[in-house]
N, C-alpha and C positions, 0 to 999 in steps of 0.2 A: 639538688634543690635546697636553698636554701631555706631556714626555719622561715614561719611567720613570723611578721611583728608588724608590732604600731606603735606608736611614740608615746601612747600612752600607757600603754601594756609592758613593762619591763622585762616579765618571764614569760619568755618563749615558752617554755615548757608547761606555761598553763593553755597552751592552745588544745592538746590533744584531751586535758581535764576537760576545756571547755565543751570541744567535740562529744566525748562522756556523753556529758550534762545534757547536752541538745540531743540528740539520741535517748537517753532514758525521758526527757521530758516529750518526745511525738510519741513516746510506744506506750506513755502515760495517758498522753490528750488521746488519741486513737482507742486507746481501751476504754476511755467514758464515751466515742462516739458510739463505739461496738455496744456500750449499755445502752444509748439511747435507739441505736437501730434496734434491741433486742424487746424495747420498750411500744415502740411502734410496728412492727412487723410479727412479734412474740417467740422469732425464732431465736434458738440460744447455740451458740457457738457456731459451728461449722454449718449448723444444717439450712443456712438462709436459704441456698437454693433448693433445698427441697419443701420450704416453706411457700416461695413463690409458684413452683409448679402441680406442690398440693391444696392449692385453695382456689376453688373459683372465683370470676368477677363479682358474684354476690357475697362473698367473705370480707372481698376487699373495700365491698363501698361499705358492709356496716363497719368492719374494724375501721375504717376512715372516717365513718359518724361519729363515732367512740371517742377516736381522737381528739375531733372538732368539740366536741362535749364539752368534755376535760378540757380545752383550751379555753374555750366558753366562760366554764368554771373557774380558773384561775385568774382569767380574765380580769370577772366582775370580784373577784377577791380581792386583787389588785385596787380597783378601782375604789372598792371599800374603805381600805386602809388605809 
């Protein structure tokens, strides 16, 4: 198989850099989702499933008030400024 290219890329050999770059950059963006899933749900690291099946439906609707709160609140901050 021949290398990549594009007519306007001259080194081939920055394909596999590129590739690099796009891989260190999803496992970057993926790890601020992982903060924010850690931020809404309060579980940290591995343990989200045992965060889901230790909290009842009533943990979940006020942690989901909480949320809404805080959204509320940044909101009208927003709106402030």
């Amino acid at each position: 198989m021949p290398p990549a290219a594009w007519p306007w890329w001259q080194d081939a050999s920055a394909v596999p850099a590129a590739l690099v770059h796009l891989l260190a950059e999803t496992s970057r963006h993926a790890g601020h989702a992982d903060i924010l899933r850690e931020e809404l749900d309060g579980a940290v690291g591995t343990d989200a499933e045992a965060m889901a099946v230790e909290h009842d439906p009533a943990f979940w609707t006020k942690r989901r008030e909480e949320i809404e709160a805080s959204r509320q609140v940044s909101r009208l901050t927003q709106i402030a400024s």
